[in-house]
C-alpha positions as CSV (number, residue, x, y, z in Angstrom):
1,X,-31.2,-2.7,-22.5
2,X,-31.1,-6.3,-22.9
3,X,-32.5,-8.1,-19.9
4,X,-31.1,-11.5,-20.6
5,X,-29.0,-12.7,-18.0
6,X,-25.2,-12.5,-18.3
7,X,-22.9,-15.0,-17.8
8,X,-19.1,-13.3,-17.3
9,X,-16.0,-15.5,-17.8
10,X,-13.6,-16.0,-15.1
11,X,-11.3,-13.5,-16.6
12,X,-14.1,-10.9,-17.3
13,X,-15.4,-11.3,-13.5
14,X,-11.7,-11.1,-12.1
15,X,-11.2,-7.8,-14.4
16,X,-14.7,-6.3,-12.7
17,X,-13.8,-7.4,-9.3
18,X,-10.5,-5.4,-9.8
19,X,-12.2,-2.1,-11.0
20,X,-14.6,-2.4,-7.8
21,X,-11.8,-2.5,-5.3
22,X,-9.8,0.4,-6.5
23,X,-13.4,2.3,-7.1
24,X,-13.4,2.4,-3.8
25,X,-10.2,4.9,-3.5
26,X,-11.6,6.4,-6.6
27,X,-9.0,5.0,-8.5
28,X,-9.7,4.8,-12.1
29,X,-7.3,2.1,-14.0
30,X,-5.2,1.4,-17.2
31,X,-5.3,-1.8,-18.9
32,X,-2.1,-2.4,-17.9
33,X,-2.8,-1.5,-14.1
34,X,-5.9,-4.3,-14.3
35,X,-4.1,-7.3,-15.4
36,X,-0.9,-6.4,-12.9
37,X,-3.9,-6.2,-10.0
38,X,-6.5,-9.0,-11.2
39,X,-6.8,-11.5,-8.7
40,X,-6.0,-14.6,-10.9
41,X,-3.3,-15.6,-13.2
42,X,-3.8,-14.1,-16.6
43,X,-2.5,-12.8,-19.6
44,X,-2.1,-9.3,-20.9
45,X,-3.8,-9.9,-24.0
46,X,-7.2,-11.1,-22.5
47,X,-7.7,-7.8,-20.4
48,X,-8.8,-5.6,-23.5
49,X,-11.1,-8.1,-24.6
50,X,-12.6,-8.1,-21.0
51,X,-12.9,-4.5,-20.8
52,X,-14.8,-4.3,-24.2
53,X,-17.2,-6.8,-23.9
54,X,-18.2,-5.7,-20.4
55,X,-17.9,-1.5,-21.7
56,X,-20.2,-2.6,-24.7
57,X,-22.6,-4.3,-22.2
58,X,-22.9,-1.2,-19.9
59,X,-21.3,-2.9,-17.0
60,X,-18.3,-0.5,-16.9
61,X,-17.6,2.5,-18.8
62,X,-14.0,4.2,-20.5
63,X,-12.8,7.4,-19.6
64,X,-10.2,7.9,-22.6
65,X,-7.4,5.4,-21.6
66,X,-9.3,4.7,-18.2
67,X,-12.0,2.2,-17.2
68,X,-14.1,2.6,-14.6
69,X,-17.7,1.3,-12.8
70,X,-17.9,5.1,-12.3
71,X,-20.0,6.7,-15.0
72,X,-18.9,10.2,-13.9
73,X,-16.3,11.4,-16.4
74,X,-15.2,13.7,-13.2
75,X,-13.0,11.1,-11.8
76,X,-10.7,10.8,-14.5
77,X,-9.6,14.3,-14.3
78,X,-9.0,13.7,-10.7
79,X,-6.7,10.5,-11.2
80,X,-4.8,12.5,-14.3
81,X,-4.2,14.9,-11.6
82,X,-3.0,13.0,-8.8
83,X,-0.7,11.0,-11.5
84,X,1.7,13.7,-12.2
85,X,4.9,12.9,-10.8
86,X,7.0,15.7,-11.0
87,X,11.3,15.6,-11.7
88,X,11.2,18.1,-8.6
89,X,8.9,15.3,-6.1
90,X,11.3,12.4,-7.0
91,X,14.4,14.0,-6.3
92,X,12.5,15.1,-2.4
93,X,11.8,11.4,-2.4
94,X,15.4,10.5,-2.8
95,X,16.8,13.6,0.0
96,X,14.1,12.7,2.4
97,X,14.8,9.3,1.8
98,X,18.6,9.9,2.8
99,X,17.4,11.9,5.6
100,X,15.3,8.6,6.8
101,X,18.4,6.2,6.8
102,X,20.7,8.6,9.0
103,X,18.0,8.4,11.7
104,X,19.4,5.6,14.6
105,X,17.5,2.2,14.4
106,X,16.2,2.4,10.6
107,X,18.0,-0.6,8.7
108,X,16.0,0.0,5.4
109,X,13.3,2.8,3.5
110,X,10.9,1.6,0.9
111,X,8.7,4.1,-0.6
112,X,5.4,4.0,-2.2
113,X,4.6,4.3,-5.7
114,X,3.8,7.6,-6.0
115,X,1.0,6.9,-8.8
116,X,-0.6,4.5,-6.6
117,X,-3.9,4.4,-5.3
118,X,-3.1,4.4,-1.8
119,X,-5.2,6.6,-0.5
120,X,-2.9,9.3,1.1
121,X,-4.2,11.8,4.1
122,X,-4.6,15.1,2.7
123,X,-1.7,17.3,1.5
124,X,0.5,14.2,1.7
125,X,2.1,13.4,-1.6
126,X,4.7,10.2,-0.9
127,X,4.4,7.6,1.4
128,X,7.2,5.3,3.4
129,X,7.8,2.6,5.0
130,X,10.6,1.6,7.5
131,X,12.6,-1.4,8.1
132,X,13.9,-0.8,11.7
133,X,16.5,-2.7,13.6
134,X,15.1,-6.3,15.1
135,X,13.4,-5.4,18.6
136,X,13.7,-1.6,18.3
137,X,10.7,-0.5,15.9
138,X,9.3,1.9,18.5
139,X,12.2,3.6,19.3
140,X,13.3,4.2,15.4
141,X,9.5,5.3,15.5
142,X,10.8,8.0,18.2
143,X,13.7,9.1,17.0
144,X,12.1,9.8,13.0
145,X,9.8,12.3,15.2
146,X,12.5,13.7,16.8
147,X,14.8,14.1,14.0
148,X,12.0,15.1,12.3
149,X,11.5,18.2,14.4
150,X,15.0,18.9,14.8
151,X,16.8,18.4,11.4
152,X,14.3,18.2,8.8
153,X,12.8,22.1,8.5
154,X,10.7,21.7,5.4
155,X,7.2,21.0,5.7
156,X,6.5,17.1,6.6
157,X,3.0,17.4,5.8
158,X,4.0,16.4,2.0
159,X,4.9,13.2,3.8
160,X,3.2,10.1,5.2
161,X,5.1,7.0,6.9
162,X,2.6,3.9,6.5
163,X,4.5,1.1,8.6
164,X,7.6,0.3,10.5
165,X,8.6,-3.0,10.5
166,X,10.8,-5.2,13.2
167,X,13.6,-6.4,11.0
168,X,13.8,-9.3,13.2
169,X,10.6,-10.5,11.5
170,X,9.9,-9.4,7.8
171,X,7.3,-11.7,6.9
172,X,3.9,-10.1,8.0
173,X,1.1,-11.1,9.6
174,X,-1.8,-9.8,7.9
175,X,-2.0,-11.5,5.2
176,X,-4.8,-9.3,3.4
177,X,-5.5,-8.2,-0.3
178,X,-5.1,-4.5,1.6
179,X,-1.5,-5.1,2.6
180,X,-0.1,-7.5,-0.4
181,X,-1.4,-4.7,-3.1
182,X,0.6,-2.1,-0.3
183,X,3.3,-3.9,-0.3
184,X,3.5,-4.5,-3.9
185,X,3.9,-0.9,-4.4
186,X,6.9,-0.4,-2.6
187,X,10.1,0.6,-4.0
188,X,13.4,0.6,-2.8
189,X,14.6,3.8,-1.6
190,X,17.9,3.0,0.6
191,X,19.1,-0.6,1.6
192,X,18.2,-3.3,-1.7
193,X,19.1,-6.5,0.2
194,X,17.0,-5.9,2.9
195,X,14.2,-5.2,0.1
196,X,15.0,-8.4,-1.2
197,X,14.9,-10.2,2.0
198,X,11.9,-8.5,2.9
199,X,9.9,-8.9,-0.5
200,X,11.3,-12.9,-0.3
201,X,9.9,-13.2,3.2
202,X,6.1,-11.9,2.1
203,X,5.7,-14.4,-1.1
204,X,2.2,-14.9,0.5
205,X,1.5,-11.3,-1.5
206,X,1.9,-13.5,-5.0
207,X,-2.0,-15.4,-4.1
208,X,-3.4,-12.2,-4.4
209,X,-1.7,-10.2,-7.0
210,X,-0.1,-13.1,-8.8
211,X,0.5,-11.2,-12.3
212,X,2.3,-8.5,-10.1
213,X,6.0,-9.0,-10.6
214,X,8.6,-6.6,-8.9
215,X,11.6,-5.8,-10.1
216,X,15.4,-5.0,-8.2
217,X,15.6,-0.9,-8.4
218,X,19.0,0.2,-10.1
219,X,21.1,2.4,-8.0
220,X,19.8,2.3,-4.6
221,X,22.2,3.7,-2.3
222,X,23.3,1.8,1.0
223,X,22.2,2.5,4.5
224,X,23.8,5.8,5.8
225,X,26.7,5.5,8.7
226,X,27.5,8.5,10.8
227,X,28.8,8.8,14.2
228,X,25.6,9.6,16.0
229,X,23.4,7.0,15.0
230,X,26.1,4.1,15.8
231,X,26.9,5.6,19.0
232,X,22.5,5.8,20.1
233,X,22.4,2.3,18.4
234,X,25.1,0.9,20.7
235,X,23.5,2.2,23.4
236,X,20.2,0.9,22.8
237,X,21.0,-2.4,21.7
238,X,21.0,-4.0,24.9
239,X,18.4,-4.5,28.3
240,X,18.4,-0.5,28.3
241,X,17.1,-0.6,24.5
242,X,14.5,-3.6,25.1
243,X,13.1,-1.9,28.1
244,X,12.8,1.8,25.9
245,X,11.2,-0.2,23.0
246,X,8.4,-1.6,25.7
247,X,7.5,1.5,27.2
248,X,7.1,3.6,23.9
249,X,4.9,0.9,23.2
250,X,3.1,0.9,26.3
251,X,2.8,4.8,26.0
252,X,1.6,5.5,22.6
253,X,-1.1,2.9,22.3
254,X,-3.0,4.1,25.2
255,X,-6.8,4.9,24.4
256,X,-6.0,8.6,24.0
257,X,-3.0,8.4,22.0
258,X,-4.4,5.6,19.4
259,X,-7.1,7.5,18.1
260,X,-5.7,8.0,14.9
261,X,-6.1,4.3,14.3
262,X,-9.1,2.3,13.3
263,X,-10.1,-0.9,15.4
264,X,-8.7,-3.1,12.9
265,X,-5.3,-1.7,13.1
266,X,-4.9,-1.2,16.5
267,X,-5.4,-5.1,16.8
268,X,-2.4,-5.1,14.4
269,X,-0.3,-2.8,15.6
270,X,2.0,-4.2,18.1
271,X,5.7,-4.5,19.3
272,X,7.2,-5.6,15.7
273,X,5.1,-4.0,13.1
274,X,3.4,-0.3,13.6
275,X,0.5,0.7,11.0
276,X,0.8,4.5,10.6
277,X,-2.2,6.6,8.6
278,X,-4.5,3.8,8.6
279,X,-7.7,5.2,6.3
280,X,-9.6,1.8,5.6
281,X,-9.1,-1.8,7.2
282,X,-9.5,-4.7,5.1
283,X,-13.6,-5.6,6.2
284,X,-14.9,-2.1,5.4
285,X,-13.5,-1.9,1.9
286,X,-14.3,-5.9,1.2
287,X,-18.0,-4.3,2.3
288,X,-17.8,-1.5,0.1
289,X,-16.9,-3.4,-3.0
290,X,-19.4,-5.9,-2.2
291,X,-21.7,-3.2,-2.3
292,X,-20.4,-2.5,-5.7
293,X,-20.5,-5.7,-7.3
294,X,-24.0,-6.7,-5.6
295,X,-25.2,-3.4,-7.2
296,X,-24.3,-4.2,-10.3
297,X,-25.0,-8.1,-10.9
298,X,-28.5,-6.5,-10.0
299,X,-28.9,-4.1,-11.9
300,X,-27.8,-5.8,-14.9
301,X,-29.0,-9.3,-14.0
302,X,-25.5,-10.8,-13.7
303,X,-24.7,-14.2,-12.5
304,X,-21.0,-13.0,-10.3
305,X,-20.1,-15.1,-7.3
306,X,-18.8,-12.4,-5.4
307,X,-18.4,-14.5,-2.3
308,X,-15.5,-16.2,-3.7
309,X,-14.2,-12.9,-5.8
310,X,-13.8,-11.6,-2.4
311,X,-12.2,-14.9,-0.6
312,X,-9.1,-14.7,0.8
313,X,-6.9,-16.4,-1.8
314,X,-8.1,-15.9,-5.2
């Protein structure tokens, strides 16, 4: 091997820094996938490029139409497996989905792209995300359990909620590579205006994935009116409703209740936004691909200033 000391371009090193983070959700990635999730503004055309010279060099290495820093030909048959999104999956997406907006105090579901590299707890296929009434994201979080264990009798375990969100304040306040490439993902499931509002309030996402574009989902039904839910939403929406929305708050996050949750999103988690599922916060993966990318401008004597690969705006 050829000891001389490389010198990647900005593209190339953006393109490596890409295939490091999602290494570490073992996550191998498409051409395609690497330009829409490179940190920096760049065209299409330069990714292939990239990905040769670097594959030619030993750096990273091709798994048939995936590249990888992982040599082991093992993950790709684990990401063609967890790509296959069945007819039979979508259309449960689209029923549970329905299910979702008829519960009292959710304004808007978003789901997950279910060939995304979120790393899902185990058994769970499609993740969610809520959009609850402004002030009330605690109780929608109560009532989704309880409707959940009184109207929905299939198994739930095929499904994971990530976050409920205040409506009352869309734009988000961690403002991390972790929660932009989330958030990215989503797709409208029931209520489009709200996802436009809510995707318009978050442009902070576009610094990290700036070649990331989303698009308006065809056909996405309105939010569901019945009888119940706007007679439990009238009731809650006054001092009775604020006060409810406190103490479920005040309940669940006590010390034996939050164990589920990591430090870092406990410190996030509060009376407008709930983080549900949390696997990884944002330092330990930055650390892990650090690891990654230290590893490998040592090994083969590469000149990478991973410090700013890893900054907070690209």
């Amino acid at each position: 091997m050829n000891k001389q000391v490389l010198t990647l371009s900005v593209e190339e090193q953006a393109v490596l820094k890409t295939l490091a983070y999602f290494d570490v959700f073992n996550y191998l990635m498409k051409p395609s996938e690497i330009h829409q999730f490179a940190p920096i503004l760049m065209s299409p055309l330069n990714v292939v490029p990239c990905l040769n010279y670097m594959v030619n060099h030993g750096l990273i290495f091709q798994h048939g139409k995936f590249f990888s820093i992982n040599s082991d030909p093992a993950v790709a048959e684990s990401r063609k497996a967890n790509s296959k999104t069945t007819d039979k999956s979508i259309a449960l997406a689209k029923r549970f989905s329905r299910f979702l907006s008829r519960v009292p105090f959710v304004d808007g579901v978003f789901a997950a792209d279910t060939n995304s590299f979120e790393l899902h707890p185990e058994g769970v296929e499609l993740d969610f995300s809520i959009i609850a009434k402004p002030n009330r994201a605690w109780l929608c979080r109560f009532f989704i359990r309880l409707y959940m264990s009184l109207f929905w009798f299939r198994s739930s375990k095929s499904f994971g909620l990530n976050h409920i969100i205040d409506g009352g304040q869309l734009q988000l306040d961690d403002k991390s590579l972790m929660m932009a490439t989330k958030l990215k993902m989503l797709t409208p499931m029931v209520n489009q205006e709200l996802y436009s509002s809510f995707i318009k309030s978050n442009t902070w996402a576009n610094q990290f994935l700036p070649n990331l574009k989303q698009k308006a989902k065809e056909d996405v039904p309105e939010l569901s009116k019945n009888v119940l839910k706007s007679i439990i939403e009238f009731v809650g929406s006054g001092a009775i409703g604020s006060s409810l929305n406190k103490l479920l708050k005040n309940v669940d996050q006590k010390p034996h209740k939050s164990e589920e949750m990591d430090s870092t999103t406990k410190s996030k988690t509060g009376i407008h936004f709930i983080a549900i599922n949390a696997i990884r916060n944002e330092n330990e993966v930055n650390e892990l691909v650090l690891n990654r990318l230290a590893s490998i401008a040592s090994t083969h004597k590469i000149n990478l200033n991973v410090g700013e690969l890893l900054s907070a705006k690209p």
